[in-house]
C-alpha positions as MATLAB code, in Angstrom:
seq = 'XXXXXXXXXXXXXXXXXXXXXXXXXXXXXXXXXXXXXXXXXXXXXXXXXXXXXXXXXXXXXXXXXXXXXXXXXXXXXXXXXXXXXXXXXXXXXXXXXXXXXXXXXXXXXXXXXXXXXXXXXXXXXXXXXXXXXXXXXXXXXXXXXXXXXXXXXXXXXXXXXXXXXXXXXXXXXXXXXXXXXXXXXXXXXXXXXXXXXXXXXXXXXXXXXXXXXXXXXXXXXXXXXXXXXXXXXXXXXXXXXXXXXXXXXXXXXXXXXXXXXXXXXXXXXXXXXXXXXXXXXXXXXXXXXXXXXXXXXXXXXXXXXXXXXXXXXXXXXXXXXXXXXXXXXXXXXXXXXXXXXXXXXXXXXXXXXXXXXXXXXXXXXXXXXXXXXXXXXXXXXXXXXXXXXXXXXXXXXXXXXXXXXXXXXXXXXXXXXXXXXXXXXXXXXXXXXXXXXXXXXXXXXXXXXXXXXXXXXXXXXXXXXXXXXXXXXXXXXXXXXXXXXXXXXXXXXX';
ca = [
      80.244   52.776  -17.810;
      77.365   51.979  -19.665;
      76.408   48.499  -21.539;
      75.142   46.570  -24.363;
      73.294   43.783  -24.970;
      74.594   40.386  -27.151;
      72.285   40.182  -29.361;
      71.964   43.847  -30.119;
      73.320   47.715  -29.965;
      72.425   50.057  -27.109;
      70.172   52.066  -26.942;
      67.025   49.734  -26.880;
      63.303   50.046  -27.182;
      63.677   50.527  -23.280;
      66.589   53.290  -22.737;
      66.923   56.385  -24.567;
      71.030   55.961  -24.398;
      73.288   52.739  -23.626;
      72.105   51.983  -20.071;
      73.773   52.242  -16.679;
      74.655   49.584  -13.975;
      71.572   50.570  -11.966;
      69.215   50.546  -15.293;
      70.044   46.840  -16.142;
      70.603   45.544  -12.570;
      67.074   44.425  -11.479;
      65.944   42.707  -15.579;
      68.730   40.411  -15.723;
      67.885   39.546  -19.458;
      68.423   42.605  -22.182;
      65.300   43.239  -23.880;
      66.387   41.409  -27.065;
      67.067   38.393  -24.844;
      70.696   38.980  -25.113;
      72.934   39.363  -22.077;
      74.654   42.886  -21.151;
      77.843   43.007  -21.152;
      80.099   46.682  -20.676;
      80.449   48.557  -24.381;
      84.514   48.171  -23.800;
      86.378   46.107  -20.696;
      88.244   49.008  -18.226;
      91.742   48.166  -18.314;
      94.032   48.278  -15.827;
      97.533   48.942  -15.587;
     100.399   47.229  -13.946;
     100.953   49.916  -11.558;
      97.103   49.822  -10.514;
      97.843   45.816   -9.892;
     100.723   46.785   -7.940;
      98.925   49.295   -5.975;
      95.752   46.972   -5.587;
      98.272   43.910   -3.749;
      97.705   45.252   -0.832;
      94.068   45.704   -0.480;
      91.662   43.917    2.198;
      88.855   41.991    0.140;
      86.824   44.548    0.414;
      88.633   47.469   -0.504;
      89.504   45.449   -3.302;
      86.332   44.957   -4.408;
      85.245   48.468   -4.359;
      88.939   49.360   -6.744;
      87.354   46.566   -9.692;
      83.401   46.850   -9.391;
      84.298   50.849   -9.129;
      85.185   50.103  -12.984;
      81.554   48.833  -13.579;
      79.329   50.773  -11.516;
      79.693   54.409  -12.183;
      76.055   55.682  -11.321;
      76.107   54.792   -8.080;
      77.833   57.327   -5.641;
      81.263   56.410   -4.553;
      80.795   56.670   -0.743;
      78.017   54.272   -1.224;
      79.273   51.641   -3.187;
      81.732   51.566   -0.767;
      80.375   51.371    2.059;
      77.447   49.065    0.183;
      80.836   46.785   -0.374;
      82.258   47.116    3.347;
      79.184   45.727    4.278;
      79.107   42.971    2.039;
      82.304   41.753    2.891;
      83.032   41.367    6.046;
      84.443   38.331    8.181;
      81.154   38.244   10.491;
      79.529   37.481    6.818;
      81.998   34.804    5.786;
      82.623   33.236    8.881;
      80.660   30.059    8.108;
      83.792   27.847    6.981;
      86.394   25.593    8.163;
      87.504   25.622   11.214;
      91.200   25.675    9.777;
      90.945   28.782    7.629;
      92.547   31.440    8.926;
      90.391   33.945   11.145;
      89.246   37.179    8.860;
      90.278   36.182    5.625;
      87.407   36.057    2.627;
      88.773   34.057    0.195;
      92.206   32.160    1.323;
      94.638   30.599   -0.294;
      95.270   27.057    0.671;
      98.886   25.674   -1.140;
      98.709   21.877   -2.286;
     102.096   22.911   -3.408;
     103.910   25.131   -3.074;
     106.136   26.757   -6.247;
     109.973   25.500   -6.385;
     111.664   27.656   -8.758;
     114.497   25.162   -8.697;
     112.574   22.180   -9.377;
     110.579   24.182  -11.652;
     107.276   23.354   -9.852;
     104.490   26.281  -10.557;
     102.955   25.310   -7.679;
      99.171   23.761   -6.718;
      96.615   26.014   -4.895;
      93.079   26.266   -3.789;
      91.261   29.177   -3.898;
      88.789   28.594   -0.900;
      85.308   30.493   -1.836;
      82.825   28.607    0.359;
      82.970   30.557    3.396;
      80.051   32.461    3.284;
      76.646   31.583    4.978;
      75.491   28.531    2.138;
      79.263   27.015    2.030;
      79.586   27.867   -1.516;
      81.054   30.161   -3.918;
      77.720   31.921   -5.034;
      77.577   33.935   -1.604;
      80.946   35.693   -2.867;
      78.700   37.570   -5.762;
      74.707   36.918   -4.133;
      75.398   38.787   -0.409;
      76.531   41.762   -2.311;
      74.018   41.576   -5.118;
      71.331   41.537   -2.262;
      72.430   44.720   -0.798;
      72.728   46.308   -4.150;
      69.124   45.128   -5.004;
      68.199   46.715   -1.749;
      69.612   50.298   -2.136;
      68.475   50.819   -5.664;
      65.452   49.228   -4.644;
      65.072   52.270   -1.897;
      66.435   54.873   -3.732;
      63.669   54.555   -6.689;
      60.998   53.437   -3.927;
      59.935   50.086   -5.660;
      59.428   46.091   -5.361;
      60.922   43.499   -7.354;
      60.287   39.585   -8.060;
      63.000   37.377   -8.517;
      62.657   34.464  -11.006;
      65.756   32.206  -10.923;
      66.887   28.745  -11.467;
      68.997   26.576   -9.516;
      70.854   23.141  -10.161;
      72.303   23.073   -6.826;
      74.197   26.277   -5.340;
      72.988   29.927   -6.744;
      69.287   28.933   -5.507;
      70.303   28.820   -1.525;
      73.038   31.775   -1.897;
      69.947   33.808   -3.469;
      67.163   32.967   -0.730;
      69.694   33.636    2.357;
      70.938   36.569    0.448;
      67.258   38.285   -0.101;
      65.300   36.042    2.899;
      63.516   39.312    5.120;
      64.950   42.004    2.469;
      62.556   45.037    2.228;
      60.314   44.919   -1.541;
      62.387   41.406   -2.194;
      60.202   38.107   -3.236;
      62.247   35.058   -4.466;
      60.857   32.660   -6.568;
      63.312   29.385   -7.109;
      63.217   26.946   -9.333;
      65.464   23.817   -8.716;
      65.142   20.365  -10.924;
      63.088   18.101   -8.420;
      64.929   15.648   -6.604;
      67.884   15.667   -8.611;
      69.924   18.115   -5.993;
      71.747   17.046   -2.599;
      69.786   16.261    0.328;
      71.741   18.623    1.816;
      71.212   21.509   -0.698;
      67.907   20.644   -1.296;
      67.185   21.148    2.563;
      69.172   24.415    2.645;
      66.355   26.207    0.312;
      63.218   24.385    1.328;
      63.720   24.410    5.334;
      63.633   28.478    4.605;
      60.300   29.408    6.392;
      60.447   33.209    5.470;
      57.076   34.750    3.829;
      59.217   36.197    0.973;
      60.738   32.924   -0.179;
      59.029   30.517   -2.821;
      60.798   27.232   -4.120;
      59.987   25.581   -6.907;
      61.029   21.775   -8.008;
      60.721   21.334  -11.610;
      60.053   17.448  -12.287;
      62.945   17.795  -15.051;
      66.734   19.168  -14.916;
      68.331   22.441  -14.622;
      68.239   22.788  -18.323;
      64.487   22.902  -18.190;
      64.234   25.429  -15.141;
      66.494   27.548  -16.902;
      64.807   27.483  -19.782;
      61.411   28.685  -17.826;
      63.360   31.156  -16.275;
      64.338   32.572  -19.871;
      60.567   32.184  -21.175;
      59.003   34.008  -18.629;
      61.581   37.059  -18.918;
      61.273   37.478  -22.728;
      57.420   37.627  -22.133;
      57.571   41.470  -21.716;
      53.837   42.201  -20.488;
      54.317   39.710  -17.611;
      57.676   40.704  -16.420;
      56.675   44.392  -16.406;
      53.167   43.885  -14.469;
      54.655   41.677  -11.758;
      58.365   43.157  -11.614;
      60.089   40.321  -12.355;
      64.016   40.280  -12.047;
      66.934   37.678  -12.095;
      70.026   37.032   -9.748;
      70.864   34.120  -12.203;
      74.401   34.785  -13.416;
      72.356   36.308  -16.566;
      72.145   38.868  -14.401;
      75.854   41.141  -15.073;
      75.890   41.962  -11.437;
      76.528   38.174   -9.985;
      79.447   38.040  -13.010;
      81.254   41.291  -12.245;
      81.231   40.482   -8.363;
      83.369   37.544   -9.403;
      85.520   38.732  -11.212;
      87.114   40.400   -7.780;
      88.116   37.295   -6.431;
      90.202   36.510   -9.840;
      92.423   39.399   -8.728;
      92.864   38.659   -4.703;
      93.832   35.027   -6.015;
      96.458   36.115   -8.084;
      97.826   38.558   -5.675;
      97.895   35.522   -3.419;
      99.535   33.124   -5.405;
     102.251   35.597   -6.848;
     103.162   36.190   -3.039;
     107.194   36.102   -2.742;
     107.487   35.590   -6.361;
     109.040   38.852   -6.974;
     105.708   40.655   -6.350;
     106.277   40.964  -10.313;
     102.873   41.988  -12.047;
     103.220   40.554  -15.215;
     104.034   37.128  -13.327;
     101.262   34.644  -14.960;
      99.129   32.495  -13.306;
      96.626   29.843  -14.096;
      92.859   29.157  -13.105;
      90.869   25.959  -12.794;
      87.372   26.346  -12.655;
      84.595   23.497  -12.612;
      81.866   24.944  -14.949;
      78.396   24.743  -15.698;
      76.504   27.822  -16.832;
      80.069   29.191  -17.567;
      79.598   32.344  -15.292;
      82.296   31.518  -12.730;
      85.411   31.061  -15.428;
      83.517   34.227  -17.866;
      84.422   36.112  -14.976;
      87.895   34.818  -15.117;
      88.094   36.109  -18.894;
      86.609   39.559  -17.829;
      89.483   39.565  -15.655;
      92.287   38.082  -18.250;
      90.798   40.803  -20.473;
      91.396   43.989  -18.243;
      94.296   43.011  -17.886;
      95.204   40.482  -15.314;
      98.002   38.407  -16.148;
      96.087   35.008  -16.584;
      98.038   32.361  -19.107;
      95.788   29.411  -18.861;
      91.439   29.573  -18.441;
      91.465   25.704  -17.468;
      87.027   25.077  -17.974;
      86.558   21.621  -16.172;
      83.380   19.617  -16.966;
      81.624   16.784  -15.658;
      80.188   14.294  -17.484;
      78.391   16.872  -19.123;
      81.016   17.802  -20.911;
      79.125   20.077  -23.311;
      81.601   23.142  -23.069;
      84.801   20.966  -23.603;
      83.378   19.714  -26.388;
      83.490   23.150  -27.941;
      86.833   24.053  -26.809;
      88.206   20.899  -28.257;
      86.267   20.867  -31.596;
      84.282   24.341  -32.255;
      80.838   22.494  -31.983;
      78.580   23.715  -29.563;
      76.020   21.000  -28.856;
      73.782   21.367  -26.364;
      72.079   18.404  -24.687;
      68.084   17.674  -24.734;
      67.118   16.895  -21.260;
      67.282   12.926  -21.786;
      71.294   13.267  -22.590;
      72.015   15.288  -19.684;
      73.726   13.257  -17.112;
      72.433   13.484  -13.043;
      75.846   12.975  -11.559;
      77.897   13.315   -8.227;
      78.777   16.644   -8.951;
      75.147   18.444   -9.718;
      75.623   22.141   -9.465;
      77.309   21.103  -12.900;
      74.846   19.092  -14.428;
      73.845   21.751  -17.411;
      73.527   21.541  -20.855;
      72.906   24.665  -22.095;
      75.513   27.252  -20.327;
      73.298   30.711  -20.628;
      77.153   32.643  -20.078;
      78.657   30.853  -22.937;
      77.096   33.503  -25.024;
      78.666   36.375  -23.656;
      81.905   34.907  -24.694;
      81.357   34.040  -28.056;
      80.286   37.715  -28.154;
      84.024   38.634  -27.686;
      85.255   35.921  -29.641;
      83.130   36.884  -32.405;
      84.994   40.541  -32.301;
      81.059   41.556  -30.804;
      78.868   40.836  -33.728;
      75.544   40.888  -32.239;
      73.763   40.022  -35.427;
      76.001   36.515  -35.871;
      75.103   35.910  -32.211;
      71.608   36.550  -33.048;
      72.000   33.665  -35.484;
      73.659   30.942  -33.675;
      71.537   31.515  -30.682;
      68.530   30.889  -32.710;
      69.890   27.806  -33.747;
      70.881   27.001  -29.666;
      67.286   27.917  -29.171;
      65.707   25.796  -31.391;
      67.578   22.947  -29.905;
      69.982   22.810  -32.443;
      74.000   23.006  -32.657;
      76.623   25.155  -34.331;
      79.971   24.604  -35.825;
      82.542   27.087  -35.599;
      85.678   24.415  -35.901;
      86.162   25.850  -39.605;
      85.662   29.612  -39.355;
      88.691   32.231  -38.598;
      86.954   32.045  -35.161;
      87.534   29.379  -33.840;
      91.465   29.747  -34.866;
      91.225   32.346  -32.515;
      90.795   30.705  -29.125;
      94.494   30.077  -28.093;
      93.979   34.726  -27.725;
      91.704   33.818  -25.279;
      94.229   31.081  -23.066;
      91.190   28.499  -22.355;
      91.943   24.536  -22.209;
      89.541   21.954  -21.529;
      89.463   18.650  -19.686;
      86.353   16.672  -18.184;
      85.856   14.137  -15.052;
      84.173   11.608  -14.535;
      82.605    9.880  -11.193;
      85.350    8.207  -10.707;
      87.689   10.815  -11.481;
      86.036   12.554   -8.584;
      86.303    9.723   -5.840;
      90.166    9.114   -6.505;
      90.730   13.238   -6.921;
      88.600   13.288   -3.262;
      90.790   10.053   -1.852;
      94.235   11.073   -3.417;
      93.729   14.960   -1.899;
      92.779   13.906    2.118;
      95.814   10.989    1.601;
      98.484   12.966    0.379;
      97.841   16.839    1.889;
      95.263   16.191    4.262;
      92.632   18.168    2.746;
      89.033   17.079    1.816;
      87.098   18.839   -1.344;
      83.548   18.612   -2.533;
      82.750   16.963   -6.035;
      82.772   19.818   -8.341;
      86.290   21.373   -6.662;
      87.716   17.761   -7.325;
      86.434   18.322  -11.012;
      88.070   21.445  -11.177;
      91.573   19.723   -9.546;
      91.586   16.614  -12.065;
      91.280   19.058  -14.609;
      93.793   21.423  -13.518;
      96.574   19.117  -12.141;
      96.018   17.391  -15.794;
      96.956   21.152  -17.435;
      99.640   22.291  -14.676;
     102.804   24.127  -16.182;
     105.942   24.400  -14.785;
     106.052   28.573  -15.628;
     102.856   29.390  -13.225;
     101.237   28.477  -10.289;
      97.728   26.715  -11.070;
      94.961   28.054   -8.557;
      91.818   25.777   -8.374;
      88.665   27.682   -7.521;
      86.783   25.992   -4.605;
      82.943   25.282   -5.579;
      81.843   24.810   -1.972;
      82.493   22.837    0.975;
      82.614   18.949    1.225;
      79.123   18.623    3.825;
      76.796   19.904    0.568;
      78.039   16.351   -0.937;
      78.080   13.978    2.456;
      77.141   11.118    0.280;
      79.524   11.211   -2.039;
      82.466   11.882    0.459;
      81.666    8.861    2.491;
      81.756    6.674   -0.532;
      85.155    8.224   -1.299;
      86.821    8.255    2.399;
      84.729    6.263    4.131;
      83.718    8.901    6.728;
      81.665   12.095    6.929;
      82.695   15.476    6.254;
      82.838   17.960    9.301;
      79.839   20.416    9.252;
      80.006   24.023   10.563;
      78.367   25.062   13.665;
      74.477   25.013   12.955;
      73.803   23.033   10.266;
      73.836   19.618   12.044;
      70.439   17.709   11.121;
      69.435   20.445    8.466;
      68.050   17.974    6.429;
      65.575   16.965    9.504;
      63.906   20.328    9.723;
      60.491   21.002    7.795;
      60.478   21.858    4.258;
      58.173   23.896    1.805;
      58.642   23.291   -1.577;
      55.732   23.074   -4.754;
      56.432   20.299   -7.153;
      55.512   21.088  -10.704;
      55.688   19.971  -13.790;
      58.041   21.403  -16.717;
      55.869   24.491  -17.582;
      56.092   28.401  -17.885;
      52.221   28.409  -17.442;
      52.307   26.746  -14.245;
      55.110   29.109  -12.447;
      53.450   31.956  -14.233;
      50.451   30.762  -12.091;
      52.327   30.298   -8.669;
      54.126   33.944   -9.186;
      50.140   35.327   -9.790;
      48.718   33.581   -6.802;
      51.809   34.356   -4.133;
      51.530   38.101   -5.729;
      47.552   38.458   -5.900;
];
């Protein structure tokens, strides 16, 4: 499997043929400043699904990322993946989820095929040592960094940004590992307490956080600056476990499949039984990995992309204008991993719904990058979306606290913000002729503020994380500049 970049053809300036998994892992950007995506999506067969139904998580995992990653061994990626995913790893849930499972199921309702109910399910992803979805893609990306990091006997620097969740899965995912440094950028006091204390109480020598006095937005956009300036990312080694990075998508796209098999349970066991997913978006990397999925072959009828108020992305599903938001116009709101204005894995769908014109990409993203729009509402493009099964919806705050107060009353289960996005959304888009899965964002303690102005009381917290917002922190505030992290990366470096 080799891969190409969005804005371009393989081979680059930078590989002498279309490059491997292991050749584009550690950059994260494509030298063009595109995003790599594989030259054609492996498909897989209705036999395969039937044969993959009965897989642990695990050996799951190894049967779709064995699609992507071809150069590394086979005995290693699997046992890279056994380690990964394991229940001593993803342990750190509710107490109610049942013992050993990654990523279970948990029916709302169940489907009544004489009632003609598709059923209601969440998809619980938060089990993992941050009590959010990220760990399902960062714990294996750190072991993957790790080997290939061994096997070629270097060091690498990780640059990321963070609005909430991918900045604590990344430190406890690379915190001690061997030629790892992390450097973190999160918008500055415009996180949870609780997330915010969940990076910064990190005391290991290899972690760096850094609070941007802006929003995600502007992180991300320092994130982007520093990796298109070649001479600086080559001298210090500089790589990204942002879901630029194809890696952190294509570990996702696993848990698309062990949902499905899930929810398709005692329905015949049929494979080309349909289902639908809900997914509260942002940077759009949790649902693209939903369409990587749809297009392999997974029978997925309905992409259902929730928003916040930041509502961005529906706007383009509704109208074909993508708009993104100057810092001012982007909302700080109850649900913050989502509070994004510029979704850097929007472009590796418009890729595919562009047929994977790299040079029309090239265009509209220098429009997105000089802050402006595009319009794709009258172009045979945008007549093309229904292909690609996504609906939109948004929430709002107080979408959120009756979604959060209308779950606990009537099936006794609490959710975090962004999940009750996603469920708003979803129940809003349900069908009768498939069950609707909503993917869990993370668990309800990352938002204790929000829950006990929606039920009145606190969520539980898992063993070990009482009072983590009393322990010391270590953070540098800065203001919104590439010159300034470039500065913090030399100093912690030398």
């Amino acid at each position: 499997m080799r891969y190409v970049s969005t804005r371009g053809s393989s081979p680059d300036a930078q590989h002498s043929s279309a490059p491997t998994f292991t050749e584009i892992l550690l950059g994260g950007l494509a030298p063009d400043g595109g995003l790599y995506l594989p030259e054609s999506y492996p498909q897989v067969t209705a036999s395969e699904l039937a044969q993959w139904r009965r897989l642990s998580y695990a050996d799951l995992a190894f049967a779709v990322l064995g699609r992507f990653i071809t150069d590394i061994p086979p005995a290693d990626l699997q046992a890279l993946i056994r380690r990964t995913y394991t229940p001593q790893v993803y342990s750190n849930g509710r107490s109610d989820s049942p013992a050993g499972d990654i990523t279970p199921l948990r029916w709302l309702e169940r489907p009544n095929a004489a009632s003609g109910e598709g059923g209601l399910a969440i998809l619980e992803l938060s089990n993992g040592p941050t009590l959010a979805f990220k760990d399902m893609a960062m714990q294996l990306l750190g072991n993957l960094f790790e080997y290939v990091l061994a096997k070629r006997g270097e060091q690498i620097n990780i640059l990321g940004a963070t609005s909430g969740d991918t900045g604590s899965a990344a430190e406890y995912a690379m915190r001690g590992k061997a030629g790892v440094h992390v450097f973190m950028l999160s918008p500055h006091q415009r996180m949870s307490a609780f997330q915010r204390a969940q990076m910064y109480s990190l005391q290991d020598d290899n972690i760096h956080n850094i609070a941007v006095r802006g929003m995600f937005d502007d992180a991300q956009d320092i994130v982007k600056a520093v990796s298109n300036d070649h001479a600086f990312k080559a001298r210090y080694k500089i790589g990204a476990v942002n879901s630029i990075n194809w890696a952190r998508v294509a570990a996702q796209v696993v848990y698309y499949f062990k949902g499905y098999f899930a929810a398709t349970e005692g329905l015949g066991d049929s494979e080309d039984q349909q289902v639908a997913f809900a997914v509260p978006s942002g940077n759009f990397g949790n649902i693209c990995a939903g369409h990587i999925a749809r297009m392999m072959g997974l029978p997925i009828g309905r992409l259902v992309l929730a928003t916040n108020e930041n509502d961005v992305l529906d706007e383009f599903f509704r109208s074909g204008v993508y708009r993104p938001r100057a810092t001012g116009e982007t909302h700080a709101t109850s649900s913050p991993s989502m509070d994004i204005s510029k979704a850097s894995n929007f472009e590796r769908f418009v890729f595919d719904l562009l047929g994977r014109d790299a040079a029309m990409v090239r265009k509209l993203w220098a429009e997105v990058d000089a802050g402006r729009s595009f319009d794709l509402s009258a172009t045979p493009f945008f007549a093309r979306l229904p292909e690609f099964a996504f609906v939109s919806g948004n929430s709002t705050h107080a979408d959120r606290l009756q979604t959060i107060r209308q779950t606990f009353a009537t099936y006794g289960v609490m959710i975090d913000t962004h999940t009750a996005d996603g469920l708003k959304v979803g129940s809003e888009l349900r069908s009768a002729d498939m069950p609707m899965i909503v993917l869990e964002t993370a668990l309800p303690a990352k938002f204790e503020e929000t829950i006990v102005e929606a039920l009145g009381r606190k969520p539980e917290r898992p063993a070990g994380l009482q009072g983590i917002e009393d322990l010391p922190q270590r953070v540098e505030v800065i203001d919104v500049s590439v010159d300034a992290v470039k500065q913090i990366i030399e100093r912690q470096l030398g």
